[in-house]
Every structure is written in C-alpha cells, then in structure tokens.
N, CA, C and O atoms as a printed pandas DataFrame, in Angstrom:
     atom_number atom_name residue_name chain_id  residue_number  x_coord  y_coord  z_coord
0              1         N          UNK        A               1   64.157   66.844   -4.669
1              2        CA          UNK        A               1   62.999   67.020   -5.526
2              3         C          UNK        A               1   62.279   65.677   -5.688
3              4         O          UNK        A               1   62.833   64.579   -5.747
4              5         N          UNK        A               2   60.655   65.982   -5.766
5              6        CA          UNK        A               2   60.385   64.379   -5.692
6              7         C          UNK        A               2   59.919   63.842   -7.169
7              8         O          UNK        A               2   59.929   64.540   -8.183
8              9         N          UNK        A               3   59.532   62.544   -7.104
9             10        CA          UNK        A               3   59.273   62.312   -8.474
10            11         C          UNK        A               3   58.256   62.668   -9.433
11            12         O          UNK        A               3   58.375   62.313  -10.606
12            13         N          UNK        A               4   56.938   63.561   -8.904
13            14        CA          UNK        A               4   55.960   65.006   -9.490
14            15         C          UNK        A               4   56.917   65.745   -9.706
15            16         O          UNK        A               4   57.210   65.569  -10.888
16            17         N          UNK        A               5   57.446   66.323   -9.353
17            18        CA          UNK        A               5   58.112   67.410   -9.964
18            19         C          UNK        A               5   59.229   67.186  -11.068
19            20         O          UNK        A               5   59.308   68.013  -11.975
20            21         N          UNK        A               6   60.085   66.117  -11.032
21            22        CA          UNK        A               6   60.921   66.033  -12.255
22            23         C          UNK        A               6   60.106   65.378  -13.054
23            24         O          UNK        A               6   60.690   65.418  -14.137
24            25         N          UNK        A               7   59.322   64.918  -13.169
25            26        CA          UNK        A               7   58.226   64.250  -14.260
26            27         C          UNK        A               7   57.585   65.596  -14.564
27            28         O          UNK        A               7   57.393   65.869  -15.748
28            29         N          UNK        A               8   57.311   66.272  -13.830
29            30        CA          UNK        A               8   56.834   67.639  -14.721
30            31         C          UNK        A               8   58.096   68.355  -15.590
31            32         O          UNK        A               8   58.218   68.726  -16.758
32            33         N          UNK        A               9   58.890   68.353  -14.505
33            34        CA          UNK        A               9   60.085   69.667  -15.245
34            35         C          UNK        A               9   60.448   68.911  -16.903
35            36         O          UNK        A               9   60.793   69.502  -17.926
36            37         N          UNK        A              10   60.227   67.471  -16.699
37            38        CA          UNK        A              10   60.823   67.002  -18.162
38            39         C          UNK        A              10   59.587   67.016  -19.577
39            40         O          UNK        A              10   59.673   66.901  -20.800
40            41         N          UNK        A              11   58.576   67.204  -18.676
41            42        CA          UNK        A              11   57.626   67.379  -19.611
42            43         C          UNK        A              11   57.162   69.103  -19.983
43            44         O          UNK        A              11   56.153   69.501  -20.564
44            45         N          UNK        A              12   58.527   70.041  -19.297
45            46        CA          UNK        A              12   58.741   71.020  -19.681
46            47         C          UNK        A              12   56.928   72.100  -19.296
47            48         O          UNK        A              12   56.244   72.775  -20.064
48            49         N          UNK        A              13   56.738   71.750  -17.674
49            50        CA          UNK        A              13   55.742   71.850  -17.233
50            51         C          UNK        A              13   55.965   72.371  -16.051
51            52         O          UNK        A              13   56.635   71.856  -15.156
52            53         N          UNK        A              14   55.317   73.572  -16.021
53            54        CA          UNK        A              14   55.851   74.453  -14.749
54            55         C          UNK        A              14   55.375   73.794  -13.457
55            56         O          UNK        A              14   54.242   73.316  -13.407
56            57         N          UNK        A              15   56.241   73.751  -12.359
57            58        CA          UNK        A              15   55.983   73.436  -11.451
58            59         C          UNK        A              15   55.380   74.879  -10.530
59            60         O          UNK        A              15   55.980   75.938  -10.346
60            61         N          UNK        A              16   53.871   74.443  -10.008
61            62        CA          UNK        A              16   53.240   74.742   -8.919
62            63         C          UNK        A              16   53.287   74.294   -7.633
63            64         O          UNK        A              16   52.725   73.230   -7.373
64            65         N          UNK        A              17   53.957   75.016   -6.621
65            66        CA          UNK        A              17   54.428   73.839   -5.508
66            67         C          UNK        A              17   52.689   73.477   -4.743
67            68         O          UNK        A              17   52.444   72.345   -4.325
68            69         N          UNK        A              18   51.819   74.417   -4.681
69            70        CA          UNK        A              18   50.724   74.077   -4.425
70            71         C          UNK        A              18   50.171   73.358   -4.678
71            72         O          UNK        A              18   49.803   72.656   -3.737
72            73         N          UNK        A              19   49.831   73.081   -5.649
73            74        CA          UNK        A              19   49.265   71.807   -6.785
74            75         C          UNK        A              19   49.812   70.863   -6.273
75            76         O          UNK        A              19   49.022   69.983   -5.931
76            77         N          UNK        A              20   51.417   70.563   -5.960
77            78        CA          UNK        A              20   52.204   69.025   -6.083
78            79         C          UNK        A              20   51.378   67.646   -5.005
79            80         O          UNK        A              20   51.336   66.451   -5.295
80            81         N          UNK        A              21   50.813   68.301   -3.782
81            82        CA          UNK        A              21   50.390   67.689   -2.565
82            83         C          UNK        A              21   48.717   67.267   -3.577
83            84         O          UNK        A              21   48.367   66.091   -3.484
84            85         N          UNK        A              22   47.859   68.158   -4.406
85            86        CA          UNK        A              22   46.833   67.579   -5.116
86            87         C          UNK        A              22   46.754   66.648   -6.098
87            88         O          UNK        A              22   45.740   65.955   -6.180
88            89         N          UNK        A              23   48.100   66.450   -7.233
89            90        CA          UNK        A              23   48.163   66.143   -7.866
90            91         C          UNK        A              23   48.940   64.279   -7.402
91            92         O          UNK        A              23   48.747   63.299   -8.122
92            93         N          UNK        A              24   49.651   64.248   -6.276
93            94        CA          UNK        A              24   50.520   63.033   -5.338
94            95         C          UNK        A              24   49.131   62.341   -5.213
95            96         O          UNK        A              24   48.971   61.231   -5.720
96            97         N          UNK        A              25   48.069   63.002   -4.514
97            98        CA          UNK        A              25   46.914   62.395   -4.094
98            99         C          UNK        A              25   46.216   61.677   -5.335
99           100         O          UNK        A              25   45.915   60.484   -5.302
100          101         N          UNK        A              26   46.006   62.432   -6.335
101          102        CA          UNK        A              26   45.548   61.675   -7.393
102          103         C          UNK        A              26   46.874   60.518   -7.954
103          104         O          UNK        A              26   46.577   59.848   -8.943
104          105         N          UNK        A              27   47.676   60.392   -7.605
105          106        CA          UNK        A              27   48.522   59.568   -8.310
106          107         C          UNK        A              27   48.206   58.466   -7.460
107          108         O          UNK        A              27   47.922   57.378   -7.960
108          109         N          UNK        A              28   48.232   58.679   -5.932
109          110        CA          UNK        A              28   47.579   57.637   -5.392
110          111         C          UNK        A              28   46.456   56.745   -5.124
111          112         O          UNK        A              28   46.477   55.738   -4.416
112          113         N          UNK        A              29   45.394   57.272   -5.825
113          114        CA          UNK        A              29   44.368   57.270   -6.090
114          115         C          UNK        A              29   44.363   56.322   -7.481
115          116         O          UNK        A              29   43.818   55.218   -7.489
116          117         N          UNK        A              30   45.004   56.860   -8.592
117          118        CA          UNK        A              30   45.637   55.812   -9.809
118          119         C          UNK        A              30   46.175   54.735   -9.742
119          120         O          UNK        A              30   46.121   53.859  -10.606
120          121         N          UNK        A              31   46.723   54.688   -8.758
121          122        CA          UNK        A              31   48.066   53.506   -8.439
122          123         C          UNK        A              31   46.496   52.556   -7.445
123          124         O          UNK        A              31   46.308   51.396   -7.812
124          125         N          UNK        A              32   45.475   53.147   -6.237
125          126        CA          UNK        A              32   44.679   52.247   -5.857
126          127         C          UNK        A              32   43.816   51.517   -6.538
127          128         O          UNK        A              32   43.421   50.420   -6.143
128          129         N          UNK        A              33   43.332   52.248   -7.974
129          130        CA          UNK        A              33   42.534   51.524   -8.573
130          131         C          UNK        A              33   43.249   50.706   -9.740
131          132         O          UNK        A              33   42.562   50.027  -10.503
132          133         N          UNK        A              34   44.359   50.761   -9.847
133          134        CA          UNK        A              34   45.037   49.539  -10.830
134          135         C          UNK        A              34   45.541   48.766   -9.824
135          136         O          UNK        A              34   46.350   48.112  -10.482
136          137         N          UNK        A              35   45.609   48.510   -9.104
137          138        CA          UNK        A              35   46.304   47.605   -7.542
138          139         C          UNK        A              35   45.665   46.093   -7.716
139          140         O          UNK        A              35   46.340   45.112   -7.405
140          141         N          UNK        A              36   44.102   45.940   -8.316
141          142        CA          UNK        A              36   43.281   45.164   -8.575
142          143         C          UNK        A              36   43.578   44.475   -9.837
143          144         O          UNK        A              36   43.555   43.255   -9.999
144          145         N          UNK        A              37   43.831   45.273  -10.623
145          146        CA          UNK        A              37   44.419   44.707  -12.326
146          147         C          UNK        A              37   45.504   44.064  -11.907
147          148         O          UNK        A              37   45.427   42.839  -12.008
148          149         N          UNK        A              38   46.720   44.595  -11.368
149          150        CA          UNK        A              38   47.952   43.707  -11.338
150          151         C          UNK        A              38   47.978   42.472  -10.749
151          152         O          UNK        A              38   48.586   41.474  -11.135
152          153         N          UNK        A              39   46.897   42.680   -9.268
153          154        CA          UNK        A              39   46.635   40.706   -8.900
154          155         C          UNK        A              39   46.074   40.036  -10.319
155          156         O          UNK        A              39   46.672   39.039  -10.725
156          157         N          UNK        A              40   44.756   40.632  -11.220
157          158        CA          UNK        A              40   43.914   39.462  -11.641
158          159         C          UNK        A              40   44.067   40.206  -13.258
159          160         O          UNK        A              40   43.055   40.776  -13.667
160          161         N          UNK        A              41   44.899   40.204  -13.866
161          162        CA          UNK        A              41   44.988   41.048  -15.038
162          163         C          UNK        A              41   44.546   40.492  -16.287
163          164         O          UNK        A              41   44.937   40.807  -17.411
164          165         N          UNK        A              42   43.531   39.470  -15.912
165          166        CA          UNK        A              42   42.455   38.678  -16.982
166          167         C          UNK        A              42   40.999   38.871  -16.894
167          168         O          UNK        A              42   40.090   38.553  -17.661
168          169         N          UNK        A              43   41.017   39.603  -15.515
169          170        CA          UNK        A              43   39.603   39.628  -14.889
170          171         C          UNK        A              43   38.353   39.682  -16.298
171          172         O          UNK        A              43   37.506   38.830  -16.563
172          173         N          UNK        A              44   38.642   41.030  -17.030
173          174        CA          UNK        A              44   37.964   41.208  -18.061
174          175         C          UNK        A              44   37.369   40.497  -19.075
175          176         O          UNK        A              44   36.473   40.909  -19.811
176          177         N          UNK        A              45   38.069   39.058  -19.098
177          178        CA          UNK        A              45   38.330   38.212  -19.992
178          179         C          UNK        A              45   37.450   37.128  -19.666
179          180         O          UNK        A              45   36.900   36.426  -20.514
180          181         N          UNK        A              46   37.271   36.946  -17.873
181          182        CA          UNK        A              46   36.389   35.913  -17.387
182          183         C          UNK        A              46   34.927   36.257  -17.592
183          184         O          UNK        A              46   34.478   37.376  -17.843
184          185         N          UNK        A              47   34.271   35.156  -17.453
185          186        CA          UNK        A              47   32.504   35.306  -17.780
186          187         C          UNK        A              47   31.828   35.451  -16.233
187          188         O          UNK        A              47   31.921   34.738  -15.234
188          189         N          UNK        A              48   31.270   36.424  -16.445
189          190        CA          UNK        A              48   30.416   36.436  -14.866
190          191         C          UNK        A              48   29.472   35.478  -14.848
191          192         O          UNK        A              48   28.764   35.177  -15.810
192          193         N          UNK        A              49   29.432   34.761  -13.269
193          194        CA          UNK        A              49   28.098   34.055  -13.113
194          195         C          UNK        A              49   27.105   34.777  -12.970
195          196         O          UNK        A              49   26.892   35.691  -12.174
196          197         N          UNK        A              50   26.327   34.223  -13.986
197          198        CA          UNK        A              50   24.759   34.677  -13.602
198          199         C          UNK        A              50   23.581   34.021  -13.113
199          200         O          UNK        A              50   23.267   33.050  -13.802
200          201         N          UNK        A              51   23.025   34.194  -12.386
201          202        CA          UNK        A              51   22.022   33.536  -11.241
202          203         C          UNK        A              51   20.684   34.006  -12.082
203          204         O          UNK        A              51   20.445   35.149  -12.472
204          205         N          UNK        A              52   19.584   32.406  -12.322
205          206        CA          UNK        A              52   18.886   33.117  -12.935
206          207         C          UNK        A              52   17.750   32.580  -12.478
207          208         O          UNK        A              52   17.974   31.377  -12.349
208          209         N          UNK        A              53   16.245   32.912  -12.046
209          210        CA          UNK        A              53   15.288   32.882  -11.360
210          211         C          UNK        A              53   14.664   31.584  -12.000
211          212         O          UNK        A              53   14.604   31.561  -13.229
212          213         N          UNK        A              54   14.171   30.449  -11.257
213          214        CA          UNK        A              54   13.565   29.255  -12.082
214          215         C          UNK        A              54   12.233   29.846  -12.992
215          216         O          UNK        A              54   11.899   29.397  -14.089
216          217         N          UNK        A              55   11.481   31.095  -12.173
217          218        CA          UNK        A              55   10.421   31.443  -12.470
218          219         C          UNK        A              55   10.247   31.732  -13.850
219          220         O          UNK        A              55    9.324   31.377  -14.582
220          221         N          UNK        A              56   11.719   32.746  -14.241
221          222        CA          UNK        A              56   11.668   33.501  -15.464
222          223         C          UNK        A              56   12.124   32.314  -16.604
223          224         O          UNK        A              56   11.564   32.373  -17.698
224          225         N          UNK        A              57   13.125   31.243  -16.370
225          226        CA          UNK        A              57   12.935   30.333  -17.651
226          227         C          UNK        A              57   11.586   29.439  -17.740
227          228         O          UNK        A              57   11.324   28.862  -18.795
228          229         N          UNK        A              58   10.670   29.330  -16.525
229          230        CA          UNK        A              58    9.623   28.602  -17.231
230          231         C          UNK        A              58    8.686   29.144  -17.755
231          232         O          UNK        A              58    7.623   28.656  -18.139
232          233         N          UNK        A              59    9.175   30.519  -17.797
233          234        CA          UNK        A              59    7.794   30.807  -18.549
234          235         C          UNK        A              59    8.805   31.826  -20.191
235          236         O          UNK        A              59    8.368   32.571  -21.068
236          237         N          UNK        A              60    9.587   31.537  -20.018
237          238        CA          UNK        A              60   10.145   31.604  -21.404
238          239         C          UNK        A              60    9.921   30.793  -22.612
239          240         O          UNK        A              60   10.517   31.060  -23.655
C-alpha cells in the first residue's frame, strides 16, 4: 500500500483506487512548488530591486 492511501485510511477516508494516480500528481505538483522555499526560505523577507526610469524622478 502506498503512502496516499494509508494517509487516507488514517484520516478514516475512503479510498478510491481511481482517484489515487490524480491525487499522487497533485502531491507532486505541491512538493514542485515548495522545492523553491526549501533552497531560499527567506526569499519573502528580501527587498526586490527596483529599476527606476531617470525620466520619471526628474520630473517628480
């Protein structure tokens, strides 16, 4: 049994064997977009550079 399915059975959640191959895909899909957090897990925290046109501060 793989690890979708006893993570369901314990959450007392019927297993659909159909579903299991849709639901793996989205887990992988979860696991690709946090893949980025675990290298840089401050990212949020840093200040973006911003590039700003000479034009628009001289006439500010």
């Amino acid at each position: 049994m793989q690890e979708i399915e006893i993570s369901l059975q314990k959450h007392n959640i019927r297993v659909i064997e159909k579903d299991v191959p849709y639901l793996r895909e989205i887990v992988s899909i979860i696991d690709q977009a946090q893949a980025p957090l675990e290298k840089f897990p401050t990212i949020n925290e840093e200040v973006p550079i911003v590039v700003v046109d000479p034009e628009v501060i001289k006439f500010d």
